[in-house]
N, C-alpha and C positions, 0 to 999 in steps of 0.2 A: 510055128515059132521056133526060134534056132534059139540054142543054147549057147552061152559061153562059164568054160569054167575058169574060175581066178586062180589064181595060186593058193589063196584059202578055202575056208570048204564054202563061202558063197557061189551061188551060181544067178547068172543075172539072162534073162529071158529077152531078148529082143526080137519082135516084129518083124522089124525093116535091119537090112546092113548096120544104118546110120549108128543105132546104138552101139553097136556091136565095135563097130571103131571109134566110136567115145571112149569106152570101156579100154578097148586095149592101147587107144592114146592115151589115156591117164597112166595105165599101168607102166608106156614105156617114161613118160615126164618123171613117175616115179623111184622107175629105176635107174634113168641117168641123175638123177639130185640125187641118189641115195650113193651112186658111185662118184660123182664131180666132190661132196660134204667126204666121201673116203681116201680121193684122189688129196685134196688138203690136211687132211686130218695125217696122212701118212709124211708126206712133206717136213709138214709142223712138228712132226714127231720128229724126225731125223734132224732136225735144223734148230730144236729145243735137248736131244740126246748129245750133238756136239757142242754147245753150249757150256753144258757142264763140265768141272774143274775135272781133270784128272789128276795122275799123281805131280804133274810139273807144272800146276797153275788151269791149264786150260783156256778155251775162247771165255771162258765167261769174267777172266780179267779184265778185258774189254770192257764190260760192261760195270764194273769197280765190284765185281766179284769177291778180288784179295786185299780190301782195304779194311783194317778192322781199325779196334782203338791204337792199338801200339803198330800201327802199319805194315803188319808182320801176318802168317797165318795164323791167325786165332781160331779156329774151329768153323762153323759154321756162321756167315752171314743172314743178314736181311733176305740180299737178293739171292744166294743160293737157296734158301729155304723156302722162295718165292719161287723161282726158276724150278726146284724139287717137286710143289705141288703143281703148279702149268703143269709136267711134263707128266704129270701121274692125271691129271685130268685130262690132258690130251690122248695119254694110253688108252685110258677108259672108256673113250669114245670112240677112238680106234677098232677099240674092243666089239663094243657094242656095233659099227657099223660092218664090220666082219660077221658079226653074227646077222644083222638084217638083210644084208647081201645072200648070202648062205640059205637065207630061211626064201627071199625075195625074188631070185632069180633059181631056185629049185627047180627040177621040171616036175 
């Protein structure tokens, strides 16, 4: 019986071939979605980080960023405070698939 080890400490025993390339078909399905959800998440991040107002307005005028009640810079908005958490949850996930990667594709 031939052995295959995964990347965690299971170990899966296969008979025949067949299983044996089940197993690391899965693992590779696994780890192109774990990089294509990274390949996005990194994207979304740079295109939510320009977004945000800097010291002279920023892209996210566009989107009525700088419109408060007196039509002026009033502090923080709706949508920057909206725009502020996207970008801190899309970090976060960011985060996290760095780390799944890392642990995923170890040898």
């Amino acid at each position: 019986m031939g052995t295959v080890r995964l990347h965690t400490s299971w170990t899966v025993r296969a008979a025949s071939g067949s299983k044996t390339r089940k197993v690391l078909a899965l693992e590779r399905i696994v780890d192109a979605t774990v990089i294509t959800v990274h390949i996005i998440l990194s994207i979304s991040l740079i295109a939510l980080i320009l977004l945000h107002a800097g010291r002279g307005g920023g892209l996210s005028d566009a989107f009525g960023g700088g419109i408060g009640p007196a039509g002026g810079l009033s502090g923080s908005t709706v949508v920057e405070r909206n725009l502020d958490r996207l970008t801190v949850f899309v970090a976060i996930m960011f985060a996290a698939t760095t780390i799944t990667l890392a642990w995923v594709l170890a040898p």
